[in-house]
N, C-alpha and C positions, 0 to 999 in steps of 0.2 A: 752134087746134091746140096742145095740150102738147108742151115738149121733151123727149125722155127722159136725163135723165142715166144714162150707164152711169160715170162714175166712181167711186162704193161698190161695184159689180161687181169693175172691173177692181182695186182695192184691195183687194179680198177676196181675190182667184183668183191675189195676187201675192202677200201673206201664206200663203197656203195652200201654194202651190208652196216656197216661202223653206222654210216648218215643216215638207216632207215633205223635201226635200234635206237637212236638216241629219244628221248623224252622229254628233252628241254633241263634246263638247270639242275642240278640236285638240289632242293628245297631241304635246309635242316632244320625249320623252325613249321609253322602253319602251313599245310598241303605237304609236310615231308612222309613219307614211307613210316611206316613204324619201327622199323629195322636202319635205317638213318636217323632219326627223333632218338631211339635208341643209342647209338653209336655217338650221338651229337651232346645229350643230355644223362646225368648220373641219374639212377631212378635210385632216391630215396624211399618209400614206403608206398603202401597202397594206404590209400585216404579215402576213408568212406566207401570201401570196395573199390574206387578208382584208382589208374596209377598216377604216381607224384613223383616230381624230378626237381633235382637241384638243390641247391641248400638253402636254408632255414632260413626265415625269413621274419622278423618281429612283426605283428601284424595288431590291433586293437581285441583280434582275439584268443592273442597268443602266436607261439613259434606255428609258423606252415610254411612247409616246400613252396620253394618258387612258381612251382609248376605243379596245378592241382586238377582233375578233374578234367585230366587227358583221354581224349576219345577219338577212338580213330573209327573211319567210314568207310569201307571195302579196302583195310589197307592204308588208309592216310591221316594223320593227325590232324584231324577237320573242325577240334573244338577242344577248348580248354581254358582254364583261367591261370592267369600271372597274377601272382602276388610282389606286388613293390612294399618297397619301407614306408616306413609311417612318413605322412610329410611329403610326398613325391610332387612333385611339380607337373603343371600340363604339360611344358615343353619337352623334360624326364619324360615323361610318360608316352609321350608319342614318339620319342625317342626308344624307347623300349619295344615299342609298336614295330617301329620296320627294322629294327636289328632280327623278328622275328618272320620277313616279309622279304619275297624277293627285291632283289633291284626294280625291277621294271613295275612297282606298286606305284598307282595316281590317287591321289581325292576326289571322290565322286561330291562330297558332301559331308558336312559336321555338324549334326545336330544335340542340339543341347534341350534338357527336357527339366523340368523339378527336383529329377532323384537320379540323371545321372548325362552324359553325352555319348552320343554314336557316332563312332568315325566309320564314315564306308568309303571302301577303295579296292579297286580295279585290277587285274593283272593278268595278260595272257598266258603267263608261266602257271596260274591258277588253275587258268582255264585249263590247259594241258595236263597237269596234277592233277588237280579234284575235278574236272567238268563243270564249275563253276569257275569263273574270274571272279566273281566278287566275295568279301569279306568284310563284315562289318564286328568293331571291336569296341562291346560296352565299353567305358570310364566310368568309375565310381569311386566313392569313399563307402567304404562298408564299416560297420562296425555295431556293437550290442544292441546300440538304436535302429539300426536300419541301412539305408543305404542313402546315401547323397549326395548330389552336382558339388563338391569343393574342390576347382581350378587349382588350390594350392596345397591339395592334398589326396589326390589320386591314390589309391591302395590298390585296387583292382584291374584288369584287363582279363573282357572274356572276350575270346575269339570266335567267330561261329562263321560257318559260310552262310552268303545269303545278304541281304538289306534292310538296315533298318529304314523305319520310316516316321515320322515325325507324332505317328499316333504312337509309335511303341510306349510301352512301357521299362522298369527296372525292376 
């Protein structure tokens, strides 16, 4: 009498199960879980009833967490704003942009406005995460006066799902 191996079965049906649970990338920045954004980010205080991550940050209106004004949307941190140093450079700054963006992020479009610029960009691991692929991420200089387009002085980055478009406002 033959034995039957069922171990190529149960290897199969454990592979199988692994490949239909996965989700695509773990996202720790824009489209991550709140519980990775968590785990990824120190939550320094709640700011303005919002919560705020990271450390301190000199800003034109004073010390603010890196990370202000985190909002999460069924579960996913879908909007927030970075605070950069004073002085921040475009190229810094859009550098700061996809350290918080999967790999597989494209440029849809860069628009520049009066008071401030919209970067929108692309991403199927978005689309997976949030049900949106796209993200578009104000640029500004904010401060006591207002807010304003200075290239060589970026303070700001809000994250929002969704596209700007060249009527927007800041």
């Amino acid at each position: 009498m033959a034995r039957r191996s069922y171990l190529p079965a149960v290897v199969a049906i454990a592979l199988l199960v692994s490949a239909c649970g996965s989700s695509g990338p773990e996202l720790t920045g824009f489209g991550a879980t709140l519980a990775t954004w968590n785990a990824a980010h120190h939550e320094d205080r709640d700011d303005a009833g919002l919560r705020a991550y990271g450390p301190t940050v000199a800003t034109p209106q004073g010390p603010m967490p890196q990370f202000v004004e985190v909002m999460p949307v069924d579960g996913r941190v879908t909007q927030y704003v970075e605070v950069l140093r004073i002085g921040t450079s475009l190229a810094d700054a859009k550098e700061a942009v996809l350290l918080n963006l999967p790999s597989t992020i494209r440029t849809v479009s860069f628009i520049v406005t009066a008071s401030c610029a919209f970067w929108n960009l692309t991403s199927p691991d978005l689309k997976t995460a949030t049900g949106s692929p796209s993200v578009m991420v104000e640029m500004a200089h904010d401060d006591s006066l207002g807010t304003s387009w200075q290239p060589g002085g970026v303070n700001t980055l809000t994250f929002n799902t969704g596209r700007a478009r060249s009527s927007n406002t800041c």
